[in-house]
N, C-alpha and C positions, 0 to 999 in steps of 0.2 A: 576518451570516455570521461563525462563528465561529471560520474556519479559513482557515489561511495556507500556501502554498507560496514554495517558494523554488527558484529553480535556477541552478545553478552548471555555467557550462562553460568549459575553457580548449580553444581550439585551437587556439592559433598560441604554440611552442613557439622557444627559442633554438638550444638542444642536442638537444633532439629531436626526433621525427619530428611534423610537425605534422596536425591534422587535421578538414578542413575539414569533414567530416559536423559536426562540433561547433555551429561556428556557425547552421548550422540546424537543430538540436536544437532549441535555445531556444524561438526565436519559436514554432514550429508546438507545442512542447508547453506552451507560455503559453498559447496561443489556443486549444487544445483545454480545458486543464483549467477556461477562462471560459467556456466558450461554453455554451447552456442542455443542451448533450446531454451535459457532464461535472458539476464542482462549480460552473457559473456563479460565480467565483469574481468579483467584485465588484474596478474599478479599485484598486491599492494592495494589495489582499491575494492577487497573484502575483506576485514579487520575480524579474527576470529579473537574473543577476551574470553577465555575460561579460566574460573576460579577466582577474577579476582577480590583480593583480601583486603584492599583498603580505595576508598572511594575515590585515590587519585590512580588507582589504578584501573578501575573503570572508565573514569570520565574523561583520562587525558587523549586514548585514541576516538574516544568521539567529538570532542574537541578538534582534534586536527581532523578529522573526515569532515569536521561539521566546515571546517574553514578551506579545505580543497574541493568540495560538494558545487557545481555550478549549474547541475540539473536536480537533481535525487538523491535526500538522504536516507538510507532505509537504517533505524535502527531496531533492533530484535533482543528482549531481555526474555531469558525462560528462569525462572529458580522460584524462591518465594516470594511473594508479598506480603508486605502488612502492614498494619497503622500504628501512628503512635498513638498518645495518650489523648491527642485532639483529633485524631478518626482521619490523619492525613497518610496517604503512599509514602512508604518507602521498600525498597528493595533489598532484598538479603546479602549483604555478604555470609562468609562461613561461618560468623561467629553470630551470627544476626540470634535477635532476641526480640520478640512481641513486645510492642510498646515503648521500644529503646530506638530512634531513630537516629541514633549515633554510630547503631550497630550495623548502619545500611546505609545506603545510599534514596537521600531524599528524592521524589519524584521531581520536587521542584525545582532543586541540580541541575537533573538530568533536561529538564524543560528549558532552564537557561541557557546552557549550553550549548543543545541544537539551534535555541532559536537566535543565537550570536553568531552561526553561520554564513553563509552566502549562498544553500542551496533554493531553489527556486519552490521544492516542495519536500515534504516529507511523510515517510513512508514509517509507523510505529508498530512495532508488533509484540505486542505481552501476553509472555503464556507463564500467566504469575500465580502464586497461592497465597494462602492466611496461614498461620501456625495454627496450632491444635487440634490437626485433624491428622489421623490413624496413615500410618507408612501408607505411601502410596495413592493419597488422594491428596489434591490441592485444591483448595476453595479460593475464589475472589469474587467479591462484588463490584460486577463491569460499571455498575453505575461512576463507583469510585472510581476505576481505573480509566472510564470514558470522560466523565466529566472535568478530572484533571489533568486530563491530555489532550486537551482542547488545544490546535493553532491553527491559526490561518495558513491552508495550504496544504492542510496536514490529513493523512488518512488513517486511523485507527487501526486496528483488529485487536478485540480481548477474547479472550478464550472462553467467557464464561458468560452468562447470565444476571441478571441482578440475581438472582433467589437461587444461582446455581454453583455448581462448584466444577474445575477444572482440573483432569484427570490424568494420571501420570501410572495408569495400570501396572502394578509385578505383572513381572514376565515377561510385558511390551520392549521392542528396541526403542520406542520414541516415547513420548509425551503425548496424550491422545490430540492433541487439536494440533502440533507441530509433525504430526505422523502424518494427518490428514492434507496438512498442507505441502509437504515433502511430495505425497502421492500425485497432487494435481503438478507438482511443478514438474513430475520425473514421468507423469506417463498422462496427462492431460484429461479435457475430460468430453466423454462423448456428447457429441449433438453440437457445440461450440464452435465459433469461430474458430480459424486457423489459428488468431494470437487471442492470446487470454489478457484482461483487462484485472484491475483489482477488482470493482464491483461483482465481475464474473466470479470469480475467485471467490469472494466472499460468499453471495449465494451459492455458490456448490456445498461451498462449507457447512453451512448452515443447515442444506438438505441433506446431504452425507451425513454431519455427525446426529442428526437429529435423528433419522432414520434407524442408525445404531442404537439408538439410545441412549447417547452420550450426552454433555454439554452442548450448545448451543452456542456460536459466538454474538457477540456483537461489534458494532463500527459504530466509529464518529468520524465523518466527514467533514470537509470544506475547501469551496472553489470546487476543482474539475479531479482533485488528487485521483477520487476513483476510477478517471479514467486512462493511468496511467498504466501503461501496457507489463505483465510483467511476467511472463511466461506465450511462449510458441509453444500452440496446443498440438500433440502428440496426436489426438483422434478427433481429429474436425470433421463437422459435417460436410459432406459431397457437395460441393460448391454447383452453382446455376447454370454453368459453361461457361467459354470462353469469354474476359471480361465482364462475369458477370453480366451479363447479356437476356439472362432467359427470362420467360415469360411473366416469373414467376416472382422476377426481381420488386422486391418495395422498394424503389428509392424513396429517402425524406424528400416532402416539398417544402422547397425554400420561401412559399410563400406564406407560410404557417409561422416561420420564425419570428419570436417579439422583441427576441434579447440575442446578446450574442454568446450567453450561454446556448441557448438553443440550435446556433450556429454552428457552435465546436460541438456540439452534440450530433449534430447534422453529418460533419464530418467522419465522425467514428462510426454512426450508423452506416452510411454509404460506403468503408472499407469494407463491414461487417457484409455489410450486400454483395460485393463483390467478390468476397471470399479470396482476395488476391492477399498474398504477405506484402510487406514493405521492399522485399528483394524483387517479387514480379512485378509490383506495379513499378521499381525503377526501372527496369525491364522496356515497361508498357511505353516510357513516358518521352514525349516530345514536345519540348527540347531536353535531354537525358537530366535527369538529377535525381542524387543519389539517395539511395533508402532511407540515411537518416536527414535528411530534409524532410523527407514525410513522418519519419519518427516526428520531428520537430511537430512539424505543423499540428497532429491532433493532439499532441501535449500541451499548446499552448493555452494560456489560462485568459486569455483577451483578443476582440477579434484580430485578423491578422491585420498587417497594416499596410501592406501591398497585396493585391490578388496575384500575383503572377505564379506562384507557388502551386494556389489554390485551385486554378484551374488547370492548371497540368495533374494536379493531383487527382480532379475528377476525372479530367477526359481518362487518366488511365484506370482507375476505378469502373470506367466502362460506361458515363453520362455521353450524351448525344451533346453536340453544339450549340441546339435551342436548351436543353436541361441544365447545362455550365451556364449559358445566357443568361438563366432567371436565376440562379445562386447568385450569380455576378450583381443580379440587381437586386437581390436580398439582403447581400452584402452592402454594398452602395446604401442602400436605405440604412440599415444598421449603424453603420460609420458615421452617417449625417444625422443621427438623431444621436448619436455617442457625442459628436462633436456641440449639438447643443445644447444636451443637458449632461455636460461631465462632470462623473462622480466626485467626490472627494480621494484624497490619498488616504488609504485605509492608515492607522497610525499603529503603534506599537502593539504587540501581542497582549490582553490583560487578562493575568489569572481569571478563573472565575472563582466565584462566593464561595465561603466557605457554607456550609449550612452550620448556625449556632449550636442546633439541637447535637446533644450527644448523641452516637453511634453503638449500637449496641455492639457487644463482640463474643 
């Protein structure tokens, strides 16, 4: 298994308000992301960090995750947030105090350090607040928390809104937007594909808490990160029949593709159509290869570079001979026009701008 999470939560606060959805965050979202119906994430490569008190006690297990990571880094911070005195992120330790970003853990730490890794993408999940607001509510503005966790590769989810704030209800077991998320991963969600994607996941989000009348999340994407698979959906829609075969099936046409984003997009649709898991279509496939070779193949962030893969992947997806044909030669067109105008090598991760303007608080 070639990917690691990590999660980080403070709830039990000096000076501020503390909060106890935090402490069962944790466990319930460790146990989800191991269990076979999410990443079965193998003992040792899901880092649970509660409480801690001093910034190298936060940073040093995501450090080593970020550098044993060779697919997936997901990391997950729940406690407070706030700014300092220049309106930038930082995260709460216990002792955390509004404005004193010594008393936390800077955002932009935490942004080095994943991106001195070696995972191929990254998965950030912050269900953070601002100080001065009444037991039991947490505010952040997602603008801040999206726009400085920007990386290449990398998929977001903030809990909150720009103009809104993120809730950690008395009474609740969870955190309201970590509660929400715990539910899709533990009992899936109807009408869905068999496996749930992050983008999926994030729209549910969005219509669920919205509906309640809660927060509202937001994402910052880039590259294919959202279509990183991250949950096996519990109540999938009634699949088309056998190999996806019915009448009723949309395949993508490969002749529509411009780019080879649209490609690996192609791809994930055509699972989606077929309604088979990554275990039945290895099942399906001749000559056999195993479910995570197809894991592989829709994860990939560039076209592939052999087709052999790929069309084993379709014919058991449930395409016809002439339909793999014209991918084949969609593909083929793709490649040769990759190969004549190829891109630059994207270069190092760069912050983005600060805004001059002060921030109100």
């Amino acid at each position: 298994m070639a990917s690691r999470a990590v999660l980080v939560g403070v709830s039990r606060y000096t000076t501020l308000a503390s909060l106890p959805g935090v402490a069962n965050n944790l466990p319930a979202l460790a146990a989800a992301l191991s269990s076979g119906s999410s990443w079965a994430l193998p003992a040792g490569h899901c880092t649970v960090v509660a409480e801690p008190s001093t910034a190298m006690e936060m940073l040093d297990p995501i450090a080593e995750a970020a550098e044993a990571a060779r697919d997936t880094l997901l990391v997950y911070f729940c406690g407070h947030g706030l700014t300092d005195s220049r309106g930038e992120l930082f995260f709460g330790l216990p002792g955390a105090r509004p404005g004193w970003s010594h008393t936390g853990v800077a955002h932009q730490a935490l942004r080095d350090v994943i991106t001195t890794g070696r995972a191929r993408r990254y998965v950030i999940i912050l269900d953070c607040c601002l100080s001065g607001r009444a037991l039991g509510l947490m505010s952040s503005p997602a603008d801040l928390l999206a726009d400085q966790a920007v990386i290449e590769g990398s998929y977001l989810l903030a809990a909150a809104p720009e103009n809104g704030a993120a809730l950690a209800p008395p009474g609740e077991t969870y955190t309201a937007f970590t509660g929400e998320l715990l539910h899709v991963l533990e009992h899936g969600i109807d009408g869905e594909p068999a496996e749930l994607d992050l983008e999926t996941v994030y729209r549910h989000l969005r219509t669920t808490l919205r509906a309640k009348g809660r927060p509202v999340p937001q994402k910052r994407d880039r590259n294919t990160a959202g279509r990183l698979l991250l949950a096996r959906n519990r109540s999938p829609r009634p699949g088309p029949g056998a190999h996806g075969r019915g009448d009723d099936a949309r395949w993508p046409d490969p002749e529509t593709f411009r780019t080879p984003r649209n490609f690996l997009d192609g791809l994930i649709q055509a699972r989606r159509t077929s309604q088979a898991t990554f275990l039945e279509l290895s099942a399906r496939s001749q000559p056999h290869l195993g479910p995570g070779a197809f894991g592989r193949l829709v994860n990939l962030t560039e076209l592939p570079k052999i087709w052999k893969t790929t069309g084993i992947f379709l014919a058991a997806c449930g395409l016809t001979p002439q339909q793999c044909a014209a991918w084949k030669a969609s593909w083929a067109r793709l490649k040769a026009e990759a190969a004549a105008h190829p891109q630059p090598e994207p270069g190092p991760p760069v912050a983005p701008a600060q805004d001059p303007r002060p921030r109100r608080r």
